[in-house]
N, CA, C and O atoms as a MOPAC input file, in Angstrom:
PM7 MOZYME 1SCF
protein

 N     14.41100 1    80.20000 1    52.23200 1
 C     13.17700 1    79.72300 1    52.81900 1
 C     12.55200 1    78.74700 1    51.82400 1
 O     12.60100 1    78.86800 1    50.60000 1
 N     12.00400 1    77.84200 1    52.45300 1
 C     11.42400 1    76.20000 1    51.48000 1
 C      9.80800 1    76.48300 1    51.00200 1
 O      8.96800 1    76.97400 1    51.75700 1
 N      9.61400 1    76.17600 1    49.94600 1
 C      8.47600 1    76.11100 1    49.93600 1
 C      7.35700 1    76.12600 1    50.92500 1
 O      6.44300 1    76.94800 1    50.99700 1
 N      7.60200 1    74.97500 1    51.75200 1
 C      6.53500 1    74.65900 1    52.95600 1
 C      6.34000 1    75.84500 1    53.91100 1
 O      5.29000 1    76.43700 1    54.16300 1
 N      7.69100 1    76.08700 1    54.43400 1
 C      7.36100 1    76.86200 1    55.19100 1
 C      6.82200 1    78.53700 1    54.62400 1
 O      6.43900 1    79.34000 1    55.47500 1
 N      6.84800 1    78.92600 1    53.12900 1
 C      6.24600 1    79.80700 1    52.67700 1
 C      4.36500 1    79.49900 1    53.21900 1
 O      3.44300 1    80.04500 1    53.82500 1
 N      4.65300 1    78.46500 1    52.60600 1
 C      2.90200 1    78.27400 1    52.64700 1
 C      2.34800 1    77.99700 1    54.04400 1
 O      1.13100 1    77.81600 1    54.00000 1
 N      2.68400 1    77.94000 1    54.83200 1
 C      2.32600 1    77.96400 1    56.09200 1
 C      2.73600 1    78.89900 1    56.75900 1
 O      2.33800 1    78.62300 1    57.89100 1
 N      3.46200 1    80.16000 1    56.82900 1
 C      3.51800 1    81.31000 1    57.39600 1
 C      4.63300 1    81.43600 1    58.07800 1
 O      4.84200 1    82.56100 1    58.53200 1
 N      5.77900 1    80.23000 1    58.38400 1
 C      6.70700 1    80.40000 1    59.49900 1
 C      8.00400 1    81.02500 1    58.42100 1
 O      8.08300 1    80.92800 1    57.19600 1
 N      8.51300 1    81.38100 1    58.95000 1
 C      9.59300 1    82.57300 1    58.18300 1
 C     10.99600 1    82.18800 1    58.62900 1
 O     10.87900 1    81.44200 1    59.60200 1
 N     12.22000 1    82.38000 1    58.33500 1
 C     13.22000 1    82.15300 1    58.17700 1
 C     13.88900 1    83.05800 1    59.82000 1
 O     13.72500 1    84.24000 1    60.12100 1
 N     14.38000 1    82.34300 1    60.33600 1
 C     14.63600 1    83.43900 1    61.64800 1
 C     16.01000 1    84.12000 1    61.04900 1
 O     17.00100 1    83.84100 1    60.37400 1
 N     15.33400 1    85.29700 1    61.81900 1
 C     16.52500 1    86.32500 1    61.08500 1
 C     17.81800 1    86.38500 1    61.80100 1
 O     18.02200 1    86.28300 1    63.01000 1
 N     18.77600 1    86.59800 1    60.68600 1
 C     20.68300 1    86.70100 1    61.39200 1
 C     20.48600 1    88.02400 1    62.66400 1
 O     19.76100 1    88.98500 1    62.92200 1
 N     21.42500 1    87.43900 1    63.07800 1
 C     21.63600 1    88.29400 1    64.25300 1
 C     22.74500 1    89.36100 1    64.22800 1
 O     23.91300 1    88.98500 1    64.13600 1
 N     22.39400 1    90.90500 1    64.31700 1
 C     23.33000 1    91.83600 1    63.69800 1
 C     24.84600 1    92.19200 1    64.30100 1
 O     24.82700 1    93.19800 1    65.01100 1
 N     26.13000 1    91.57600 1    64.16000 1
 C     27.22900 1    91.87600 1    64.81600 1
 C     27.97900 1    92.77700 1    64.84800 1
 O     28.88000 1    92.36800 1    64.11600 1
 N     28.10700 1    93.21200 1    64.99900 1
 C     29.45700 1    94.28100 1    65.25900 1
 C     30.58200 1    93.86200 1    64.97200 1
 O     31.14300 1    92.81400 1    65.29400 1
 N     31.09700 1    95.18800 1    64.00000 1
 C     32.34600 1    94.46500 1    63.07900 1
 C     33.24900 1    94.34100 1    63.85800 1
 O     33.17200 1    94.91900 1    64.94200 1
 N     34.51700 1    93.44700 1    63.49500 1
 C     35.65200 1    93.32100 1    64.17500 1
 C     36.64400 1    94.53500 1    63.25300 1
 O     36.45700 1    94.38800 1    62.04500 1
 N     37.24400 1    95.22600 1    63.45300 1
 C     38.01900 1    95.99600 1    62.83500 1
 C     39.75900 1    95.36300 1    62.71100 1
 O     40.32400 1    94.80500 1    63.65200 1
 N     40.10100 1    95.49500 1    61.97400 1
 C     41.37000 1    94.86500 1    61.46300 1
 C     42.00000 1    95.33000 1    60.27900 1
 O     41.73900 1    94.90700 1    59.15200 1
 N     43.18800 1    96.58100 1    60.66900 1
 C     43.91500 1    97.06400 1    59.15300 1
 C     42.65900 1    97.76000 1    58.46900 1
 O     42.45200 1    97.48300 1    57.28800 1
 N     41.67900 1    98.77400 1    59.21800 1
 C     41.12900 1    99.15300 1    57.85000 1
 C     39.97900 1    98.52400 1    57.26300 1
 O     39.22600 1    99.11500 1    56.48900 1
 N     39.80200 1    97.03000 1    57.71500 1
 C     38.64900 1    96.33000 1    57.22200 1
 C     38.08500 1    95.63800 1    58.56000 1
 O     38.57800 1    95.36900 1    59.65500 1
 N     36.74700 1    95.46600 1    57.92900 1
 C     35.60700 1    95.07400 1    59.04100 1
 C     35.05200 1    93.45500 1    58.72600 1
 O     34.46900 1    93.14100 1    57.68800 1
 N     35.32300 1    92.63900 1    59.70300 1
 C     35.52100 1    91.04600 1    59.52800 1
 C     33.77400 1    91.02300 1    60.52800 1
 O     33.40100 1    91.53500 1    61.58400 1
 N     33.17500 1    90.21200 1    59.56700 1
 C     31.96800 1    89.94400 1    59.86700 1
 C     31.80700 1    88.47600 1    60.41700 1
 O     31.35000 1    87.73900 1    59.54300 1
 N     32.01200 1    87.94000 1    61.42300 1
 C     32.04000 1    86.54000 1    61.57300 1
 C     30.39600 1    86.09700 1    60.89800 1
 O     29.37200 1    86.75700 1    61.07600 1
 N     30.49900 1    84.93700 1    60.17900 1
 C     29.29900 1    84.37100 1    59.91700 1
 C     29.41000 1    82.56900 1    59.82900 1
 O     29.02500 1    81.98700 1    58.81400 1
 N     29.86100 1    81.97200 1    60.77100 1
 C     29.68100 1    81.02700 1    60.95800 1
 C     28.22600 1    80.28400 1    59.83100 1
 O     27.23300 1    80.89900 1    59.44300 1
 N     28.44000 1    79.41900 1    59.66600 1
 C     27.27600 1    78.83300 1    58.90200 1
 C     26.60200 1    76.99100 1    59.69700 1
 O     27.38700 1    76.07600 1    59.94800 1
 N     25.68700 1    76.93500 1    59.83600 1
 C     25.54300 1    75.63900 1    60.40800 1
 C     25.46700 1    74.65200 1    59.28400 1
 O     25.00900 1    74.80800 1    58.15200 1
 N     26.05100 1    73.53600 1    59.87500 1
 C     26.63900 1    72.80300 1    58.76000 1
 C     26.74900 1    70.92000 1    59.75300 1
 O     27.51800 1    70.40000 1    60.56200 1
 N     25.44900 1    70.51500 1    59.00700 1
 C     25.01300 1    69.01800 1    59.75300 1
 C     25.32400 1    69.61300 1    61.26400 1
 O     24.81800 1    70.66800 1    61.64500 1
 N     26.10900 1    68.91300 1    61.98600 1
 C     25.82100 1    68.78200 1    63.18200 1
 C     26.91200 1    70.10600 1    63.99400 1
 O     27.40400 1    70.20100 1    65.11800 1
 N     26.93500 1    70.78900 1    63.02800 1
 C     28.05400 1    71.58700 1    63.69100 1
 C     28.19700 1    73.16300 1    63.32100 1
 O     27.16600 1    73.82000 1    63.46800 1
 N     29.28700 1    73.80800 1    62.88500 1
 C     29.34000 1    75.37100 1    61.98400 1
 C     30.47200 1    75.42700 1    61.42300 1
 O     31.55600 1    75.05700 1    61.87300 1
 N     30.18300 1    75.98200 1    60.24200 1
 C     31.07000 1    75.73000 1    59.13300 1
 C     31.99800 1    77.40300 1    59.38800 1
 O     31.23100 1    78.32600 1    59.66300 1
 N     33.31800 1    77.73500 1    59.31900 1
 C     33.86700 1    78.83500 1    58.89700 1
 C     34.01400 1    79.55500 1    57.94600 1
 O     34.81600 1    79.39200 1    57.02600 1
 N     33.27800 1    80.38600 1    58.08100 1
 C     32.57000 1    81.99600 1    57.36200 1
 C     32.63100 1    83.07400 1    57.68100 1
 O     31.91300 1    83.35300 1    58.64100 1
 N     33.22100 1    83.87100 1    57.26400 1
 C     33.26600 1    85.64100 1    57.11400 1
 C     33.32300 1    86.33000 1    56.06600 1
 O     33.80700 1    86.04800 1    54.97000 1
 N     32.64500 1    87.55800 1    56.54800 1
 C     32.65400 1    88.70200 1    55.58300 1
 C     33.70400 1    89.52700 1    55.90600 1
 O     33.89800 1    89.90300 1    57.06200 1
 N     34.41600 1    89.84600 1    54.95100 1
 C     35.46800 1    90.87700 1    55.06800 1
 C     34.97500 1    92.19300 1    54.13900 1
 O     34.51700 1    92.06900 1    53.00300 1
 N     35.16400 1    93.54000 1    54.87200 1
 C     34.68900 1    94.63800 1    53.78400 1
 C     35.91900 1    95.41000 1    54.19200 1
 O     36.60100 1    95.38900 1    55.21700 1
 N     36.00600 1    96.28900 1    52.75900 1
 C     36.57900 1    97.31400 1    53.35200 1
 C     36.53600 1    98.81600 1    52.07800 1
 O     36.62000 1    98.66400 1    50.86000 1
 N     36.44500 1    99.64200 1    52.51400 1
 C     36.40700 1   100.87800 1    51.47900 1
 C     37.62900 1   101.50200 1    51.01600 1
 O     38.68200 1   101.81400 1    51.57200 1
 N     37.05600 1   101.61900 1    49.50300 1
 C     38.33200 1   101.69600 1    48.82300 1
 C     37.18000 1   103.17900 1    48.05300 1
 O     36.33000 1   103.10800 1    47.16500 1
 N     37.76600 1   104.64800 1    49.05500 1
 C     36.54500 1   106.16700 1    48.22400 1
 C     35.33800 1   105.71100 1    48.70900 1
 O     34.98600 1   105.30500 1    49.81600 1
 N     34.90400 1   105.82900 1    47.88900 1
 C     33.08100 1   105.54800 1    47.94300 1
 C     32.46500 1   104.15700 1    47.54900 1
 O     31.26700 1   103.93100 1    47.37600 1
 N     33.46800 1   103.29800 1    47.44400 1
 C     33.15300 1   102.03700 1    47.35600 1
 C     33.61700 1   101.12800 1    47.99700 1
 O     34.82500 1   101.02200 1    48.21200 1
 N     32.34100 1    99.94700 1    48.60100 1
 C     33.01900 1    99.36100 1    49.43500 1
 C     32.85800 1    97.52300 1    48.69800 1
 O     31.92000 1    97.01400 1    48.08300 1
 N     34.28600 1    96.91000 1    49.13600 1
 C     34.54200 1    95.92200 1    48.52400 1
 C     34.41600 1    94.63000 1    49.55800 1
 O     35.16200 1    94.44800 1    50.52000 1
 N     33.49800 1    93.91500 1    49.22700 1
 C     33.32700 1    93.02500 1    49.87800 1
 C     34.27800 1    91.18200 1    50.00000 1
 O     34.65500 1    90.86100 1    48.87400 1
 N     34.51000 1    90.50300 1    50.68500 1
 C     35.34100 1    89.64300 1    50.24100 1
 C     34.74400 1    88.48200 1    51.10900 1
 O     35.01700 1    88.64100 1    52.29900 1
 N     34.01200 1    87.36700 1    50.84700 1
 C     33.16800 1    86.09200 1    51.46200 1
 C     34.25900 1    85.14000 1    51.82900 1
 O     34.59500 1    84.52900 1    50.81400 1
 N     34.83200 1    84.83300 1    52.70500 1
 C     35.68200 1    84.18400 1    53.49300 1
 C     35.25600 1    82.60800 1    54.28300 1
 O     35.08800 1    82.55300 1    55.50100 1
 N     35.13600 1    81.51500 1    53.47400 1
 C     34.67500 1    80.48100 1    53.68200 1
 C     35.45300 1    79.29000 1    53.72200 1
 O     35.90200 1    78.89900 1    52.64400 1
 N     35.74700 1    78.52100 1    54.93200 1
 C     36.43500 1    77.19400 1    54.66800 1
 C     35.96900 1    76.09500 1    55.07600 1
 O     34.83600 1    76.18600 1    55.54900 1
 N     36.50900 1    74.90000 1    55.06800 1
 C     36.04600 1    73.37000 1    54.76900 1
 C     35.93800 1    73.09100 1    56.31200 1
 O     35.44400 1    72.02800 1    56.68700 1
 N     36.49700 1    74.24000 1    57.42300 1
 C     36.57900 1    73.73700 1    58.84200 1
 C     35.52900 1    73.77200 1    59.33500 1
 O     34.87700 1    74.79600 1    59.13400 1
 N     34.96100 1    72.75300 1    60.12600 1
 C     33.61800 1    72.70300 1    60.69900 1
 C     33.96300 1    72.45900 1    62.80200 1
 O     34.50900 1    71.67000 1    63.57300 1
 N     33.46700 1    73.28400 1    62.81200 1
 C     33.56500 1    73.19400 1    64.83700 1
 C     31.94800 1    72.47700 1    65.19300 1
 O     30.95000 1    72.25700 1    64.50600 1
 N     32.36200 1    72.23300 1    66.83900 1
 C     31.31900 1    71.46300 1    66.97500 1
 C     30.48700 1    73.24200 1    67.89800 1
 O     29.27100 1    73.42500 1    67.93300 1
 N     31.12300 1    73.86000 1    68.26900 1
 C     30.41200 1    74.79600 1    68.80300 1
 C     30.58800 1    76.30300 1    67.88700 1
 O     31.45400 1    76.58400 1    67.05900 1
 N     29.60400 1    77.00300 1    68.30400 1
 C     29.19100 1    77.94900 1    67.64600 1
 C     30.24800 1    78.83800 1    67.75600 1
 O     30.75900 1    79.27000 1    66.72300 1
 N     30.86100 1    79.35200 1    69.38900 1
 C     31.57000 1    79.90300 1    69.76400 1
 C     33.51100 1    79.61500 1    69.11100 1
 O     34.13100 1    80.59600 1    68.69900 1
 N     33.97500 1    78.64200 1    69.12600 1
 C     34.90600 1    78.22200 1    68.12500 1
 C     34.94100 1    78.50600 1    67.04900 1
 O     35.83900 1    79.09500 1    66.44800 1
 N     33.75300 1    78.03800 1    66.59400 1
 C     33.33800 1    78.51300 1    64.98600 1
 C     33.45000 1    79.98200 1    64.92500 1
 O     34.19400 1    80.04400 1    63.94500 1
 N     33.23500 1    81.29200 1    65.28600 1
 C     33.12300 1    82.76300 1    65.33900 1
 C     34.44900 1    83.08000 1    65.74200 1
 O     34.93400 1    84.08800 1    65.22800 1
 N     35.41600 1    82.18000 1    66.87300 1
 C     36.35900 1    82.66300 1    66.96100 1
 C     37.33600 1    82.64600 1    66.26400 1
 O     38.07900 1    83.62000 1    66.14700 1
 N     37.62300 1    80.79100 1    65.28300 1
 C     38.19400 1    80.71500 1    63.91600 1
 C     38.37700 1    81.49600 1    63.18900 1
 O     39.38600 1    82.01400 1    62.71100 1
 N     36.76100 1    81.67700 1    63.01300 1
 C     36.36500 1    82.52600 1    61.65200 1
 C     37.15400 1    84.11000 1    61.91300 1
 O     37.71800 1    84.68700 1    60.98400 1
 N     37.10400 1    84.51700 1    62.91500 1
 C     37.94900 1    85.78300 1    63.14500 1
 C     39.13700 1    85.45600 1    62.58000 1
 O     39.29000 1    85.49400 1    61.35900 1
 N     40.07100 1    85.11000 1    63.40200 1
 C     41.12600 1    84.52200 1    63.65500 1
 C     41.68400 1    84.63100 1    61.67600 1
 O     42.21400 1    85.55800 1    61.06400 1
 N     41.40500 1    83.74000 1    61.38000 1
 C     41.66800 1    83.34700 1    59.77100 1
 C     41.18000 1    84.71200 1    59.14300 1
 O     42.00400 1    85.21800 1    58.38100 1
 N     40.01400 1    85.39600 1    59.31300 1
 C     39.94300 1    86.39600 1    58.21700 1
 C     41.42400 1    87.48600 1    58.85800 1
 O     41.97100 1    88.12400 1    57.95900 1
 N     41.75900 1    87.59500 1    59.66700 1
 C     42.61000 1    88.48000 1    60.25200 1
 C     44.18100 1    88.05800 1    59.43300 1
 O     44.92400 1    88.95600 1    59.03700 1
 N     44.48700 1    86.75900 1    59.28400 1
 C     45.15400 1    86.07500 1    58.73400 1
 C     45.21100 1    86.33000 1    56.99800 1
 O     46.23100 1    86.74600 1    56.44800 1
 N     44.27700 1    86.09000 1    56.45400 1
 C     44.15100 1    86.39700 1    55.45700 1
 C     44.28500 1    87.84400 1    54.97100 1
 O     44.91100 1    88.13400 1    53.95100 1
 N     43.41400 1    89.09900 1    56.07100 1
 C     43.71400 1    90.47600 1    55.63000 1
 C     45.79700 1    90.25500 1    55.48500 1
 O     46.43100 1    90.68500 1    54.52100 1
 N     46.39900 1    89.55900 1    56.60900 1
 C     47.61900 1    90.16100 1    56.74600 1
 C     48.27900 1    89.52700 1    55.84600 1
 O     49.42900 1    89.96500 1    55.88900 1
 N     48.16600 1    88.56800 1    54.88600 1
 C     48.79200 1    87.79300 1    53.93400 1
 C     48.57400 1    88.18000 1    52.38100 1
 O     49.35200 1    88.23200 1    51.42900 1
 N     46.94900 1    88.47400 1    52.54600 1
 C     46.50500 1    89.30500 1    50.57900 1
 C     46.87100 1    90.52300 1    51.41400 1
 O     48.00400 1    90.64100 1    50.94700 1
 N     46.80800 1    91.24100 1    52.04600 1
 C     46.19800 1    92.74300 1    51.67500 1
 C     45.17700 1    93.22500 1    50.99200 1
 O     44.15500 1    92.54200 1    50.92500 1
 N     45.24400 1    94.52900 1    50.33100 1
 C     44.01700 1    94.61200 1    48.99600 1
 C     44.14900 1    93.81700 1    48.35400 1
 O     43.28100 1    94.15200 1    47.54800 1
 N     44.74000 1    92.47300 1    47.75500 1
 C     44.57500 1    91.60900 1    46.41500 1
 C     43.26400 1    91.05800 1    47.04400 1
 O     42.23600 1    90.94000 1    46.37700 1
 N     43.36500 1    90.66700 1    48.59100 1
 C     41.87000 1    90.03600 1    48.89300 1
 C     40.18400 1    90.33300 1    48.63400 1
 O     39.17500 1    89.72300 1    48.98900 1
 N     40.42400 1    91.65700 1    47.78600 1
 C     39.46100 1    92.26900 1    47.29800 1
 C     39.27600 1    92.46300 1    45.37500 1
 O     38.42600 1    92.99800 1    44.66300 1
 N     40.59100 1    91.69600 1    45.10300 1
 C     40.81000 1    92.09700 1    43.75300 1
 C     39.79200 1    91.22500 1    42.92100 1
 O     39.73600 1    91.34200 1    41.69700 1

């Protein structure tokens, strides 16, 4: 949140809460990011390893023009990635 809008009261609209995608054990958080005129590919990957859970930020250079592309990518590739690292994707 920017300065300005601190000082004038308008607030940051809040993320919208998804429901994980499950995959092998781990939970793929699509988080698309907006990016100039479009959304950038982003996910959260978690997964528990005991009582700890390991998080892994899943971000690339691909930008869609719709939101919906963008979330489905972003699946798509973290699913890709669980099946290629395995746990190293957490190392």
């Amino acid at each position: 949140m920017n300065l300005l809008s601190r000082l004038f009261g308008r607030s940051a609209p809040e993320a919208k809460a998804v429901d994980p995608i499950l995959h092998k054990s781990c939970r793929i958080f699509p988080q698309p990011a907006k990016d100039g005129g479009g959304f950038r590919l982003a996910a959260r990957i978690e997964k528990d390893f005991g009582d700890q859970v390991k998080v892994h930020h899943l971000i690339r250079a691909d930008t869609f023009t719709s939101l919906e592309e963008a979330t489905d990518t972003s699946i798509a590739k973290a699913k890709l990635a669980i099946d290629q690292l395995g746990d190293t994707l957490f190392a």
